[in-house]
C-alpha positions in Angstrom: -27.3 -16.6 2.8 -30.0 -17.2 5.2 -28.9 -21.0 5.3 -25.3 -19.7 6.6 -26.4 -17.0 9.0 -28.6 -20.1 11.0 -25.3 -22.4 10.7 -22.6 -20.1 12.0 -22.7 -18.8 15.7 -19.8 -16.8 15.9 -16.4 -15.8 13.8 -13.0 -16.4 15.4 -10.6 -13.8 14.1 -7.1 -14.4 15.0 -4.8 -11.5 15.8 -0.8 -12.2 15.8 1.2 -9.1 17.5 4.4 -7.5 14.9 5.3 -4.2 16.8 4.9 -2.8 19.8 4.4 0.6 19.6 5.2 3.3 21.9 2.0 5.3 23.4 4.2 7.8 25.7 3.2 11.5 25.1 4.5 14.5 27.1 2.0 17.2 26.8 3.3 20.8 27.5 1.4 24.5 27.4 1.9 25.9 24.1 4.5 28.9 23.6 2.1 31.0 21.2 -0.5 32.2 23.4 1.0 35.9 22.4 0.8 34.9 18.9 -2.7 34.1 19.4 -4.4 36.5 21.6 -3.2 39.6 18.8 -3.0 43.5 20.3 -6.8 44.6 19.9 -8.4 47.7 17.9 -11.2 47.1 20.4 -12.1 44.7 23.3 -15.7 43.8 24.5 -16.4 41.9 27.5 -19.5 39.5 27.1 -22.0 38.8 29.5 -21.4 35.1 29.2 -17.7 35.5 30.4 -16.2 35.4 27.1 -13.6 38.5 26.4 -13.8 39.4 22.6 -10.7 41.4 21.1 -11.1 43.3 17.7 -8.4 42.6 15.8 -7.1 43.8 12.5 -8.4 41.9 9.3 -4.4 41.7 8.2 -3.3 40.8 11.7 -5.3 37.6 12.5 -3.6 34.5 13.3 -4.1 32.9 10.0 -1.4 35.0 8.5 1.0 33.6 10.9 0.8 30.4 8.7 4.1 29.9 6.9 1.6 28.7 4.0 0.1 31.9 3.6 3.0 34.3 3.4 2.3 35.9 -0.1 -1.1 35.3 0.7 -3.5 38.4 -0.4 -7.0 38.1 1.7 -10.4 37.5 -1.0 -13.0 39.9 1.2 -15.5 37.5 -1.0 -16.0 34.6 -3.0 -15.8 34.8 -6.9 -18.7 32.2 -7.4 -21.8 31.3 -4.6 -23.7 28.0 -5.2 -27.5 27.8 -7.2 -29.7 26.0 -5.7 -29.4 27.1 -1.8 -32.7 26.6 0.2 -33.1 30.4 1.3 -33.9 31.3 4.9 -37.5 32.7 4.7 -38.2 35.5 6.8 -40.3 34.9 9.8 -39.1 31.6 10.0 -38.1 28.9 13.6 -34.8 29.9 12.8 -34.1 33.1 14.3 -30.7 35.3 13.2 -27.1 33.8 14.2 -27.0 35.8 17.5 -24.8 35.7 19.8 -24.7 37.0 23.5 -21.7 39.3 23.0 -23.6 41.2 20.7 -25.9 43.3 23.7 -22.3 44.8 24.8 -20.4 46.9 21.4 -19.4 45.5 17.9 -16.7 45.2 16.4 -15.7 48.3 13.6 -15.2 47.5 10.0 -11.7 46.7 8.9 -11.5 44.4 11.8 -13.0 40.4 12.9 -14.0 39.7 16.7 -11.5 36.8 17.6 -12.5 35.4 21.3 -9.1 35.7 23.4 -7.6 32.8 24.3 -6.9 31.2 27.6 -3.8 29.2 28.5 -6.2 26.6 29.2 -7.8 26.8 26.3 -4.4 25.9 24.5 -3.6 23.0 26.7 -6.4 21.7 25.8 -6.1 21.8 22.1 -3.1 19.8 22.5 -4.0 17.2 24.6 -7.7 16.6 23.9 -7.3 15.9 20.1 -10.8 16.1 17.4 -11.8 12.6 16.1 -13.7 11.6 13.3 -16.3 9.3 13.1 -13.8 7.1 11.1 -10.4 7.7 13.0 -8.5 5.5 15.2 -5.6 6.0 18.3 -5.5 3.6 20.8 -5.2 6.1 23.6 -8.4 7.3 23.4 -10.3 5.2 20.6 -13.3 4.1 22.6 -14.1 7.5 24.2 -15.8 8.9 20.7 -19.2 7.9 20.0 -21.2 8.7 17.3 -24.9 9.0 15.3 -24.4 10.2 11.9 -25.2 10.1 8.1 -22.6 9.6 5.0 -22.6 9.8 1.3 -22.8 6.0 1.1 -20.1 6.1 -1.8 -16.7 8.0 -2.8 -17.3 10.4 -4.9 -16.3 13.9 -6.1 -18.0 17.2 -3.9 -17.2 20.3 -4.0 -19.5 21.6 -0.9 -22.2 20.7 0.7 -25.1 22.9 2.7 -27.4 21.5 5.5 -29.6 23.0 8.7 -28.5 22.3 11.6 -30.8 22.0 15.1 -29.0 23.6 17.7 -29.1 22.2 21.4 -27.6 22.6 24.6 -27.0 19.3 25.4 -25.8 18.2 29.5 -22.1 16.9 30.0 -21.0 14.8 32.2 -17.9 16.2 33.3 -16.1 19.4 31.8 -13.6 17.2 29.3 -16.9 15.2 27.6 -18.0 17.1 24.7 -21.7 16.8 22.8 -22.1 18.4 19.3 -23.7 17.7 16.0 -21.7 19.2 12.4 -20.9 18.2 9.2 -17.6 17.0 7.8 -15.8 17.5 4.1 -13.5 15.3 4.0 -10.5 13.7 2.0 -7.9 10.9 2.9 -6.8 12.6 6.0 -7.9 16.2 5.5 -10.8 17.6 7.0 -12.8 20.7 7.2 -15.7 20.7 10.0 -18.3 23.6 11.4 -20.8 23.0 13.8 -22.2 23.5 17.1 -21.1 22.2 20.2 -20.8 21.8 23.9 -17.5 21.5 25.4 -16.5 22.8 28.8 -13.0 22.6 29.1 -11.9 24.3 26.3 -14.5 27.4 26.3 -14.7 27.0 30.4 -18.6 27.1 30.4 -21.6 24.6 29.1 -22.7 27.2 26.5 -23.3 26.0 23.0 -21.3 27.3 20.8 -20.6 27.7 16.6 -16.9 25.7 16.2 -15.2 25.1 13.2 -11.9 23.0 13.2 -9.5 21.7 10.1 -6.9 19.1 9.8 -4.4 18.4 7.5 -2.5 15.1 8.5 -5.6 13.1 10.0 -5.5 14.8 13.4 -2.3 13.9 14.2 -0.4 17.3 15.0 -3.0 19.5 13.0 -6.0 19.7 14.8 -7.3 23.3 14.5 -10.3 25.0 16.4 -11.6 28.1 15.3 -8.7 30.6 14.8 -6.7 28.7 17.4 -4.6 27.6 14.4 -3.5 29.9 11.9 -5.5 28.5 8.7 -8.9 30.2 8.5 -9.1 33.5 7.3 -12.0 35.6 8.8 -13.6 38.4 6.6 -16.8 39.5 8.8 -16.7 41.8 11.5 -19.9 40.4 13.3 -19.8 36.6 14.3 -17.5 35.0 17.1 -15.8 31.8 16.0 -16.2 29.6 19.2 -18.5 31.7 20.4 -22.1 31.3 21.9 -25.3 30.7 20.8 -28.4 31.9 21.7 -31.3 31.0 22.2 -31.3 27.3 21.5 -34.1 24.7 21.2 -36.0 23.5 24.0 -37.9 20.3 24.2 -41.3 20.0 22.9 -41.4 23.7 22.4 -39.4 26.4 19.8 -36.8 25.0 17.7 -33.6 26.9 16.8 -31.9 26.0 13.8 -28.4 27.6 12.2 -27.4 26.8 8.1 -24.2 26.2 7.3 -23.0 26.4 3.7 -19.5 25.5 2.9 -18.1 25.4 -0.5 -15.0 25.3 -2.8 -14.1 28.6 -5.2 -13.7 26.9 -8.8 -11.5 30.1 -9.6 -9.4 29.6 -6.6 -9.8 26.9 -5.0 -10.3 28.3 -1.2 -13.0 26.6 0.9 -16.0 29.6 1.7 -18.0 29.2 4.9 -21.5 30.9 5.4 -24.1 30.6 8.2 -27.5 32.0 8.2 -26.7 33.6 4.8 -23.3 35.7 6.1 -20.1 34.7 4.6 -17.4 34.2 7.5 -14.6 33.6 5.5 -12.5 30.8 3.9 -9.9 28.0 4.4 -7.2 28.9 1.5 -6.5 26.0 -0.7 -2.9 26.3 -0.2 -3.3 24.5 3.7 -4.7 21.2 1.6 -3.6 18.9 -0.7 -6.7 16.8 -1.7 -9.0 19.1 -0.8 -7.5 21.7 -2.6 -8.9 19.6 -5.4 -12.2 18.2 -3.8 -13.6 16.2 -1.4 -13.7 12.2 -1.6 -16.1 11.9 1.5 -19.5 14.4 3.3 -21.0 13.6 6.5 -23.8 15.0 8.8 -24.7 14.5 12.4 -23.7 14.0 16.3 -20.6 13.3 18.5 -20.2 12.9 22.2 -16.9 12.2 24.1 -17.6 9.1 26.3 -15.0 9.9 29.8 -16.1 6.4 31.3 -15.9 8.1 35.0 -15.9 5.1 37.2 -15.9 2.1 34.0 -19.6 3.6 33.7 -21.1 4.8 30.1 -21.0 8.8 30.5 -24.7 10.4 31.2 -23.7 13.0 28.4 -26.5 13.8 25.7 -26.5 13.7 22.0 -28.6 16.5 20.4 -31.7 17.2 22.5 -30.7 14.3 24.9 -33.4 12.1 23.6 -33.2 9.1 20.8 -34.0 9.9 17.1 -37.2 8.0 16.8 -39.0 10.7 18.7 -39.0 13.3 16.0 -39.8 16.6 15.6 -40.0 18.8 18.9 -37.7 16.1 21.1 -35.4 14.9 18.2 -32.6 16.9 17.1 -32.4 16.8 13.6 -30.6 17.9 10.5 -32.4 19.0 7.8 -31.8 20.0 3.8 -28.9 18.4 3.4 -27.4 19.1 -0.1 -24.5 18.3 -2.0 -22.5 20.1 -4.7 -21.5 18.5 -7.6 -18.9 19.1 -10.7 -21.3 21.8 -11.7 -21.0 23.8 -8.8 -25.1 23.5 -8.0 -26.6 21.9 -4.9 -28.6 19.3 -5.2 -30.3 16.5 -2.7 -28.2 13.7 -2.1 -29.7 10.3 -3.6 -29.0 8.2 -0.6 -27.2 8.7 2.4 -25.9 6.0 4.8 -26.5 6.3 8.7 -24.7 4.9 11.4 -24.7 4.9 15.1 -21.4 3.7 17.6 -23.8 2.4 20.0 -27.6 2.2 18.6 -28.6 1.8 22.6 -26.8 5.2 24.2 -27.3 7.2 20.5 -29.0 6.2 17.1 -30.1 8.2 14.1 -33.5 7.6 11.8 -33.2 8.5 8.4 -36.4 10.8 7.3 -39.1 8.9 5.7 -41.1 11.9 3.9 -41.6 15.1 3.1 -41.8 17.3 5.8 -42.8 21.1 5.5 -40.0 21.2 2.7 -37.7 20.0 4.7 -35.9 17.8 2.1 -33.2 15.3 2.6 -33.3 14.9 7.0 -32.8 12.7 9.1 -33.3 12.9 13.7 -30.2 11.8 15.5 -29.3 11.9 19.7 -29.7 10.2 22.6 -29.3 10.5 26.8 -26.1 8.4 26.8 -26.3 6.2 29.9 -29.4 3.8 30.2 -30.9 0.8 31.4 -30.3 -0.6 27.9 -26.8 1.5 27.5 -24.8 -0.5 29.6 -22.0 0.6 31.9 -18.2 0.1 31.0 -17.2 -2.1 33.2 -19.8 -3.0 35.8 -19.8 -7.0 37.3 -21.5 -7.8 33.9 -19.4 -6.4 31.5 -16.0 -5.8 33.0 -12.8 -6.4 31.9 -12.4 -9.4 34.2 -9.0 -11.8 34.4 -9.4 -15.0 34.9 -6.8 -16.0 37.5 -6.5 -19.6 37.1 -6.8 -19.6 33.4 -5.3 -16.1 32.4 -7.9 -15.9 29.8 -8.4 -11.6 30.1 -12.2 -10.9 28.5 -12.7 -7.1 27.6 -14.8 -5.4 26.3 -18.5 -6.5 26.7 -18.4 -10.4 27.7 -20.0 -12.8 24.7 -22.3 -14.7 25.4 -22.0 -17.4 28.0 -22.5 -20.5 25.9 -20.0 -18.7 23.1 -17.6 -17.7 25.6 -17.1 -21.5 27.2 -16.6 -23.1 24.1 -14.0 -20.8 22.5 -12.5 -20.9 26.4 -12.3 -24.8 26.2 -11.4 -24.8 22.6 -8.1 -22.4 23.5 -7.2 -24.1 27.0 -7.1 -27.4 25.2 -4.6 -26.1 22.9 -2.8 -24.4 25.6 -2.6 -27.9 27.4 -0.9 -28.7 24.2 2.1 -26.0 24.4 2.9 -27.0 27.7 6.8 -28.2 27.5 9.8 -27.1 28.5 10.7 -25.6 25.4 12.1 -22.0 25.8 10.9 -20.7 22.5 7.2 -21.9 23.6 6.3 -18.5 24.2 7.0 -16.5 21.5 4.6 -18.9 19.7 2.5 -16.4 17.2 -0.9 -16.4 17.4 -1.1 -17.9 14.2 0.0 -21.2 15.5 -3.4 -21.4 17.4 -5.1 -20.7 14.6 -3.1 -23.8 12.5 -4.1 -25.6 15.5 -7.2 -25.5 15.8 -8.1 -25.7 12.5 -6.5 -29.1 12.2 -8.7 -30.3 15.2 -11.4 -28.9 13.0 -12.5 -27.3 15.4 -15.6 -25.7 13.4 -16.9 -28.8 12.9 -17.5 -29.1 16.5 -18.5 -25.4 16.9 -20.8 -23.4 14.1 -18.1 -21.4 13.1 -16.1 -19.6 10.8 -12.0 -19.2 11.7 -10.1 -16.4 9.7 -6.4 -15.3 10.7 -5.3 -11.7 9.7 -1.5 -13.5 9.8 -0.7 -10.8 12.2 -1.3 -7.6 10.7 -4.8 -5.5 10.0 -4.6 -6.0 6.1 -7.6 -4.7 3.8 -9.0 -7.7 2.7 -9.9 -9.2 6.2 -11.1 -5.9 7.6 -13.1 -5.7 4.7 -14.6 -9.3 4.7 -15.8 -8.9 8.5 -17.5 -5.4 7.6 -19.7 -7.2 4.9 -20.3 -10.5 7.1 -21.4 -8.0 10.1 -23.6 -5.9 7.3 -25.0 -9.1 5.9 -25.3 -11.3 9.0 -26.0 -9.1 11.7 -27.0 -11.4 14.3 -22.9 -13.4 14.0 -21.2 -12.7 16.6 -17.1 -11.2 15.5 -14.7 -12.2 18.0 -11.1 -11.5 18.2 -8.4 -13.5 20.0 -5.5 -10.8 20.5 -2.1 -11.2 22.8 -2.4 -9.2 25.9 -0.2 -6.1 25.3 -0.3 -2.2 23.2 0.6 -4.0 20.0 -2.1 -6.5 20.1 -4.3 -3.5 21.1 -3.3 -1.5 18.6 -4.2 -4.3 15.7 -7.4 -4.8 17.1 -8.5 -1.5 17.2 -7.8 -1.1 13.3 -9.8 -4.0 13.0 -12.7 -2.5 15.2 -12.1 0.9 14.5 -10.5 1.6 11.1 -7.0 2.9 10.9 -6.3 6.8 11.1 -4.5 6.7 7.8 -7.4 6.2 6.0 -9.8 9.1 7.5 -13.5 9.3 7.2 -13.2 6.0 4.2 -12.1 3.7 7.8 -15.3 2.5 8.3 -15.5 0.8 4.8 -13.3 -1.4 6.8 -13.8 -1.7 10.2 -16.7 -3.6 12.4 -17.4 -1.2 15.4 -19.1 -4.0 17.5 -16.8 -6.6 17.2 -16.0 -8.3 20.4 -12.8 -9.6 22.0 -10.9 -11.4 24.7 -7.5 -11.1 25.2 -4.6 -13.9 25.8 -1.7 -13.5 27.2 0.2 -16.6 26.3 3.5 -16.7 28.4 1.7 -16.5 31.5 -0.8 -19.2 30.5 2.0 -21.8 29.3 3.6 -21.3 32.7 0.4 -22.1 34.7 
């Protein structure tokens, strides 16, 4: 193996273009702002801005849901898991409070649901959730991540970790920064976390979230009771509302538990935090899930804006990079798992991953720390010296105007780049004639070409064509060459328009079919250049 990482210097993966797709949306302000914001028993007005209504238990959105028609509300789980790490008293982690709290509560018989803004719904629909795994072309590149994974499929029923709770700095009000955990299966999701968003709560508070999906974010993409899916049961904690205090930097740490897990009598999803039970996705809003889950992950997410083409300055968890630990590190800590038996248990190994190691990265824990169990410390400040921008003079997309060779992405490397540039304008050369049908040539016919110069015999290389579409065999092939041989370079030749876009990004990305399992198949780092033939034929 070692013989063939020193004899390769790059792979040449050839991309030929099938469909193009259509990327037009029309975005427009939802029509069920009434439905959401519901006539209160009671209203408090927070400090923080926030306006908190107290609504009937049996009037909450969630029984708008078609699904839930005949549904009859559980006030409690019929089963709660063994094996929870219990919140000792006197602990870091203070009590789940939250700032409306110093002005009223809500009575019993109703749930505090924060009112809605129209804002607040525009947003839902335009600035969709991603997984770490999910792929749409309009706004693939503008998710980053640092996070940890079961590093197999398997069977969970629920899984309970500890979360440290920042207030990480944004950029700009659409760039998000959170850290969460995800259940996941095929293209469902259930999620809970804490986050910083400012266009959809107006303000840089952080804030408990959960969201759901049933279609693999498509048109269900669900925050907090925005949607009506959960079912809330306490009369005490905001969903999407703030949380204070949070940790500061190399001084008291804040942590929150979350605990989600799936009723073996009836199948409805329970969520608890700090030992109080919120309430419960019903089983009826899934179809995998309302079995299990194939997929769990843990850790952070930032949305990357690129104002300018330049890497966004948002933070990750405390805003520094894991490998400062404990104090300047978020972290999540006492991660478990629960199995067929319905017990939590540590997970055996867990798989972390990072977007871009140099803007965020994650560090698994090495040892036993103050009981803290299965851990690892994830973030990171986003822009750096070593976190390049966008698209700065280095690293631009820049089109060469003679040649019509288009590199995007982040340049390779000089000496890679002139030979593969030689190596295609030769060919091009070639395909010069008069003949009409020249330029619907398919990118497969540079490949045959190419390969019958033998051209890898004059460059260290290894050519592989995907015959124009993102199958699973080639995806997977170039995400065990990039595991195994780290230091090849992955390079795509793709035609310059959406639908040679669109197959790249499965390749780099994963495809949004496949959910959270994508990256099984995908190699994130991959780089590219692009080629629009029919201009280059007529130069």
């Amino acid at each position: 193996m070692a013989k063939i990482q020193s004899c390769v210097s790059f792979v040449l993966v050839f991309y030929a273009c099938i469909v193009l797709p259509s990327f037009a949306r029309r975005f427009e302000a939802p029509k069920h702002l009434n439905g959401l914001n519901k006539h209160p028993v009671k209203s408090i007005k927070s400090s923080d801005g926030d306006i908190i209504d107290c609504i009937h238990i049996l009037h909450q959105p969630a029984f708008d849901n078609p699904l839930l028609k005949n549904h009859t509300i559980k006030m409690s789980p019929s089963y709660h898991p063994n094996g929870i790490t219990s919140i000792k008293n006197g602990s870091s982690s203070p009590p789940f409070a939250q700032i409306w709290h110093s002005n009223g509560k809500c009575p019993k018989g109703t749930i505090p649901i924060r009112r809605t803004r129209k804002d607040d719904t525009i947003f839902a629909q335009i600035h969709k959730k991603k997984s770490p795994f999910d792929s749409q072309l309009d706004d693939i590149r503008n998710h980053e991540w640092a996070h940890a994974s079961m590093d197999k499929k398997g069977k969970y029923y629920g899984t309970q970790a500890t979360f440290n709770v920042w207030n990480p700095r944004v950029q700009i009000a659409t760039d998000l920064s959170l850290g969460q955990l995800w259940i996941t299966a095929v293209s469902e999701t259930i999620e809970a976390g804490w986050q910083v968003l400012p266009s959809l709560y107006g303000d840089s508070s952080t804030r408990f979230f959960i969201f759901w999906t049933n279609d693999g974010y498509r048109n269900v993409h669900c925050y907090n009771l925005e949607c009506q899916g959960f079912i809330q049961t306490n009369n005490k904690i905001v969903i999407g509302g703030s949380i204070s205090p949070t940790s500061e930097f190399d001084g008291s740490q804040c942590d929150i538990t979350i605990l989600i897990w799936k009723d073996p009598k009836d199948g409805n999803w329970w969520l608890e935090v700090n030992g109080t039970i919120l309430g419960y996705w019903p089983s009826s809003l899934y179809h995998q899930l309302s079995q299990y889950a194939f997929m769990l992950d843990w850790g952070g997410e930032v949305i990357n804006s690129k104002v300018d083409g330049l890497h966004t300055t948002t933070q990750m968890g405390s805003g520094h990079f894991s490998g400062e630990g404990l104090g300047k590190a978020s972290y999540i800590k006492n991660i478990q798992i629960m199995n067929e038996s319905n017990v939590l248990t540590s997970p055996e190994h867990l798989s972390p991953r990072a977007s871009r190691k140099d803007c965020y990265d994650v560090t698994m824990g090495d040892n036993d720390v103050d009981n803290w169990g299965t851990y690892f410390f994830f973030g990171g400040p986003g822009r750096n010296e070593n976190c390049a921008a966008m698209a700065d003079a280095r690293r631009s997309t820049i089109f060469f105007t003679e040649q019509h060779l288009s590199y995007a992405d982040i340049i390779p490397p000089f000496e890679v780049r002139a030979r593969i540039e030689v190596a295609v304008l030769n060919f091009l050369k070639v395909l010069n004639s008069p003949n009409p049908e020249i330029s619907s040539l398919p990118m497969h016919a540079i490949f045959q070409r190419l390969v019958e110069d033998r051209v890898f015999n004059q460059i260290p290389s290894i050519l592989i064509t995907a015959k124009g579409y993102p199958d699973i065999a080639t995806r997977f092939l170039l995400h065990r060459m990039s595991r195994e041989f780290p230091e090849i370079k992955i390079l795509g030749l793709v035609d310059w328009n959406p639908a040679g876009l669109a197959i790249l990004c499965t390749f780099k990305y994963g495809s949004i079919g496949m959910g959270l399992e994508a990256y099984r198949y995908g190699y994130s780092s991959i780089l590219f250049f692009l080629l629009d033939i029919e201009q280059d034929i007529s130069s």
